[in-house]
ChimeraX commands (.cxc) that place a marker at each C-alpha (Angstrom):
marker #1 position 93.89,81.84,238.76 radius 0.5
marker #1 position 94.85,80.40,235.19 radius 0.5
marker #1 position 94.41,76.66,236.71 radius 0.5
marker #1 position 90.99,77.75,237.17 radius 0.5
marker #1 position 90.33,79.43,234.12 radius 0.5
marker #1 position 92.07,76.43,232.22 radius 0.5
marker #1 position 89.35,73.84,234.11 radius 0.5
marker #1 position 86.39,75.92,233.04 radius 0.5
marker #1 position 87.74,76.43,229.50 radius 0.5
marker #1 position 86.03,73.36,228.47 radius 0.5
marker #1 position 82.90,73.77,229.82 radius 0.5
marker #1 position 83.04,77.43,228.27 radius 0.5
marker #1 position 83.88,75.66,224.57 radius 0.5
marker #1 position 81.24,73.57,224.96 radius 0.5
marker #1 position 78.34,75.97,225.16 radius 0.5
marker #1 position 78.82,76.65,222.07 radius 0.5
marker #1 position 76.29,76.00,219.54 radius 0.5
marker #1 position 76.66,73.86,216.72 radius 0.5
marker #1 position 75.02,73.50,213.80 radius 0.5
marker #1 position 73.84,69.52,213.15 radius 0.5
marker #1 position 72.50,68.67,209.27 radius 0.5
marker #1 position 69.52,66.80,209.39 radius 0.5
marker #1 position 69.46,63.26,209.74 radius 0.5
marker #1 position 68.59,60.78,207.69 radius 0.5
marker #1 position 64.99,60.40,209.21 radius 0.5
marker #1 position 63.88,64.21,209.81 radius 0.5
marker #1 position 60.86,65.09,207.58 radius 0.5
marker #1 position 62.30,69.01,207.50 radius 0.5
marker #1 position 65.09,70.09,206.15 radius 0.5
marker #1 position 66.73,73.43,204.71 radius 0.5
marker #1 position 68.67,73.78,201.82 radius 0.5
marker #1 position 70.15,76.72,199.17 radius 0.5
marker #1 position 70.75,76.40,195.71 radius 0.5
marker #1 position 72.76,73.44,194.68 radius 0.5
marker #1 position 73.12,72.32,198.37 radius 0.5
marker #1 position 72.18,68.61,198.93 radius 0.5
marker #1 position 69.65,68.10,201.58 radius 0.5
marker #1 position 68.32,64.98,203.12 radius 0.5
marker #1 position 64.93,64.66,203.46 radius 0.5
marker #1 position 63.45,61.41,205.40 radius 0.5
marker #1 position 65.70,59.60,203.02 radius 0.5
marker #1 position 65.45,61.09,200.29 radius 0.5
marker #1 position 68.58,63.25,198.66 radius 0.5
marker #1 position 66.74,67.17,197.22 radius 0.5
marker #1 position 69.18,69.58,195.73 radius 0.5
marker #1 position 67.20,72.69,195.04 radius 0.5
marker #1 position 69.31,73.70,191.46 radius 0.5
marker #1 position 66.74,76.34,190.11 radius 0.5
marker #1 position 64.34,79.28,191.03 radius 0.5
marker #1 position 62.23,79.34,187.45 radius 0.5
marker #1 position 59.54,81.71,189.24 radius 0.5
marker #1 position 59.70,83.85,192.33 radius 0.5
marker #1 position 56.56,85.84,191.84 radius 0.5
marker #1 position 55.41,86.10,195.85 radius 0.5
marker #1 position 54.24,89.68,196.81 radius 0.5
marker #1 position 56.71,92.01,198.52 radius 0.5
marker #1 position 55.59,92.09,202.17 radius 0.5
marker #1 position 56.04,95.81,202.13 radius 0.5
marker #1 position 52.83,96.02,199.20 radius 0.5
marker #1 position 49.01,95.07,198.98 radius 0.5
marker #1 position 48.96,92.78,196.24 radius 0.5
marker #1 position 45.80,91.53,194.41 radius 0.5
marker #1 position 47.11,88.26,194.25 radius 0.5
marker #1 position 50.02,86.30,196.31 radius 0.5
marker #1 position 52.09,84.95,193.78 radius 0.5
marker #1 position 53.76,82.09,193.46 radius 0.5
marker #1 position 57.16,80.15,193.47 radius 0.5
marker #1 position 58.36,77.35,190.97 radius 0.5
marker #1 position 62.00,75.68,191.62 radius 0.5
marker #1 position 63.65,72.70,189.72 radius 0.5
marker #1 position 65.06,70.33,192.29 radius 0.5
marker #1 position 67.41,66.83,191.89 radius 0.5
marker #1 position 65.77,64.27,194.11 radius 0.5
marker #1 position 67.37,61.23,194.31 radius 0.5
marker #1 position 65.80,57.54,196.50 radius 0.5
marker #1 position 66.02,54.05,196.16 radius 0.5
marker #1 position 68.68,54.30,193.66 radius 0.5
marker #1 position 66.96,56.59,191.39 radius 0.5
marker #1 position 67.64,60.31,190.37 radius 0.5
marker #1 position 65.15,62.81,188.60 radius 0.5
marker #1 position 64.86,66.35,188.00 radius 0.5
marker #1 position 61.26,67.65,188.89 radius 0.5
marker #1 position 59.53,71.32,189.31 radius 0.5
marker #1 position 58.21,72.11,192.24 radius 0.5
marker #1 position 56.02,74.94,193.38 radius 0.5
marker #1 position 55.47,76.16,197.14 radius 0.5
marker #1 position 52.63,74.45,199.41 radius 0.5
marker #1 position 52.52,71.68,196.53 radius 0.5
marker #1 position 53.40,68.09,197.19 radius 0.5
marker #1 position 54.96,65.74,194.65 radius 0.5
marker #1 position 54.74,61.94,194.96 radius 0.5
marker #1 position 58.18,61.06,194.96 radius 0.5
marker #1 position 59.29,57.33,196.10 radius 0.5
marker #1 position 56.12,56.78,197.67 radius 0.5
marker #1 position 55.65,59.48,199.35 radius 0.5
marker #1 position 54.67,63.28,199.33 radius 0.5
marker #1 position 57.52,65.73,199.53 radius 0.5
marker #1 position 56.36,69.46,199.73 radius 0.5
marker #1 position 58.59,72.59,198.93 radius 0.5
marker #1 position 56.96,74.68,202.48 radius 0.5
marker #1 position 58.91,77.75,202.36 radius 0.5
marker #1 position 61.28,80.13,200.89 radius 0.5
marker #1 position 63.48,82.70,202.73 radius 0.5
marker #1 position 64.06,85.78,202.37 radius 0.5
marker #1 position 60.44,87.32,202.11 radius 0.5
marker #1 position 60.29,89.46,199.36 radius 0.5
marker #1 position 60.45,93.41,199.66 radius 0.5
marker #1 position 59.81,96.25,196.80 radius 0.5
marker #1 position 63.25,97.40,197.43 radius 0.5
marker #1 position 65.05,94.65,197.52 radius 0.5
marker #1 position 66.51,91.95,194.78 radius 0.5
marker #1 position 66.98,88.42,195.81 radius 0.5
marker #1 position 70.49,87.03,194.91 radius 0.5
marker #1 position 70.55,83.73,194.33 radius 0.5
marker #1 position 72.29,82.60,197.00 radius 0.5
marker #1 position 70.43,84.28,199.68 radius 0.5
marker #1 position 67.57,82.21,199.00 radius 0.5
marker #1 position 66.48,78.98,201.27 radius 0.5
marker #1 position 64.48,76.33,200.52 radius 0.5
marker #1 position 62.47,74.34,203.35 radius 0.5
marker #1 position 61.22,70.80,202.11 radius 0.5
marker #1 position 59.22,68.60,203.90 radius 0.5
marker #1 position 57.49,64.81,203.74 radius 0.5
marker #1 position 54.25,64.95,204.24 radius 0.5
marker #1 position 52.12,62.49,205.72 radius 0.5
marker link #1:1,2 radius 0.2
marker link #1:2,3 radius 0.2
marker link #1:3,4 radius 0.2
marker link #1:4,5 radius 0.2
marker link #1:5,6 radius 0.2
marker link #1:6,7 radius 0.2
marker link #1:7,8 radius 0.2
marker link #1:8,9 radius 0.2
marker link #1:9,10 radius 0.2
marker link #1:10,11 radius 0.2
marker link #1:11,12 radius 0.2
marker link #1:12,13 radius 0.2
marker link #1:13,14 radius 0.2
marker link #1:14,15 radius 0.2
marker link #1:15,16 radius 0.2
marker link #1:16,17 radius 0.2
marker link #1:17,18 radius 0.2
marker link #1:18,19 radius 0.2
marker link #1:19,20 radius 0.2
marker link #1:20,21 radius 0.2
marker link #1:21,22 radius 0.2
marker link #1:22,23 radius 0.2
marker link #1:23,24 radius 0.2
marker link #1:24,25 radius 0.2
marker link #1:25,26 radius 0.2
marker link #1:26,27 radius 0.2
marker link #1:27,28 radius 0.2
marker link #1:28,29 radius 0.2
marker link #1:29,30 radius 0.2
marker link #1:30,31 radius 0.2
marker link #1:31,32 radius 0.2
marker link #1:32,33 radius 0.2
marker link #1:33,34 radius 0.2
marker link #1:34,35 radius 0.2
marker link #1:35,36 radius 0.2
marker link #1:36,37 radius 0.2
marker link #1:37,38 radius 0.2
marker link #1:38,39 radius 0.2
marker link #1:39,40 radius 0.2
marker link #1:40,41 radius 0.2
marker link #1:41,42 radius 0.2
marker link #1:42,43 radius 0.2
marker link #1:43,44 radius 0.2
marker link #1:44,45 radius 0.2
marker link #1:45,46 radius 0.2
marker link #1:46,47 radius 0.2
marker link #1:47,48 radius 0.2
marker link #1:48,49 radius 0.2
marker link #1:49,50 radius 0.2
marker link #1:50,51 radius 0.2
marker link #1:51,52 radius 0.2
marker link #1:52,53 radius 0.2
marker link #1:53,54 radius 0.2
marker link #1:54,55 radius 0.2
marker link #1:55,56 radius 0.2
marker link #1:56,57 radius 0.2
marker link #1:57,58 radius 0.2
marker link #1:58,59 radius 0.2
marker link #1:59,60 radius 0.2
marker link #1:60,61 radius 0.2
marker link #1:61,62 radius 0.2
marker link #1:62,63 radius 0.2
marker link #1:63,64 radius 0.2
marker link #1:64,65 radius 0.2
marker link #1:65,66 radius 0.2
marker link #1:66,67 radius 0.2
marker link #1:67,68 radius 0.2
marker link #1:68,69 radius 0.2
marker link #1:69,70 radius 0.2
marker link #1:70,71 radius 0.2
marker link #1:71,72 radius 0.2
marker link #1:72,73 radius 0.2
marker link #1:73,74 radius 0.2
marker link #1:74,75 radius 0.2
marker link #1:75,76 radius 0.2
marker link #1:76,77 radius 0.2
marker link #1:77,78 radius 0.2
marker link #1:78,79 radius 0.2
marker link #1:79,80 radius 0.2
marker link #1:80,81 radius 0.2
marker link #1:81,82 radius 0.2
marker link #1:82,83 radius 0.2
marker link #1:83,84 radius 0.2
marker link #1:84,85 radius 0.2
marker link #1:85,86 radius 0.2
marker link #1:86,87 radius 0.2
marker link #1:87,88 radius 0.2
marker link #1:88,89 radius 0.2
marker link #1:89,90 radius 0.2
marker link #1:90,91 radius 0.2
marker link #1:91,92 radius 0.2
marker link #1:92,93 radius 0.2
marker link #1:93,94 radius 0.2
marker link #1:94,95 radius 0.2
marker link #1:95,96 radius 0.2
marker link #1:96,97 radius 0.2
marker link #1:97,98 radius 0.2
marker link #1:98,99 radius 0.2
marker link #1:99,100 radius 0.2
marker link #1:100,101 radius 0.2
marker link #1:101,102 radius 0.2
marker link #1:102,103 radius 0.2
marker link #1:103,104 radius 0.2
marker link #1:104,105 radius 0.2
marker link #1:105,106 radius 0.2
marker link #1:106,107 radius 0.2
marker link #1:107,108 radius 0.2
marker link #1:108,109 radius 0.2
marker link #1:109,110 radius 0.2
marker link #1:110,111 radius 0.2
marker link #1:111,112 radius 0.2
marker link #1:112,113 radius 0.2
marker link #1:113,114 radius 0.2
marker link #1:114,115 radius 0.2
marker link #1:115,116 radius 0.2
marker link #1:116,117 radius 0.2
marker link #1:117,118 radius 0.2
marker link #1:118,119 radius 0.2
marker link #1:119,120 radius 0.2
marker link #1:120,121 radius 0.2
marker link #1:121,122 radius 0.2
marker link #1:122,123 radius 0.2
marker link #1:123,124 radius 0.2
marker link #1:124,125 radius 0.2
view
């Protein structure tokens, strides 16, 4: 009985998931604050929230809000701090990166720490 439990031990082990950080050519990736991230080559490193002002998804709001991050990007041997704000692209290296989401949604009861948020980015064509 243990020989056979010691030759499917291995297969058990490996059915295990994994966790994989993006490669160098994925247009999506996921960071949180201060985390490097690469983002079809380029390096993002979300360092700030300056504005979280989405509406609680628990309330009608009159208006949806907004978010506005700082975020080190470096490419191509270069390094800059820029804002970003959600569903806006910047033109960064030739090409569009886009800050396209931001967990946790928002609730009236509830305070986002800082390092419970996460920060999608994305190239966009």
């Amino acid at each position: 009985m243990k020989s056979v439990l010691l030759l499917f031990a291995p297969l058990a082990l490996s059915a295990c998931a994994t966790y994989e950080s993006p490669s160098r050519d994925d247009p999506v990736a996921t960071a949180r604050l201060g985390e490097p991230v690469s983002v079809d080559g380029l390096r993002v490193v979300p360092l700030e929230v300056l504005e979280d002002s989405r509406c609680p998804i628990d309330v009608q709001c009159i208006q949806a809000g907004t978010v506005r991050i700082t975020a080190r990007i470096r490419y191509d041997g270069n390094a800059e701090v820029r804002e970003m704000t959600l569903g806006r692209s910047i033109r960064v290296g030739g090409r569009d990166l886009q800050l396209v989401q931001l967990r946790p949604e928002p609730r009236s009861d509830l305070i986002i720490s800082p390092r419970d948020y996460r920060f999608t980015f994305e190239i966009r064509p």
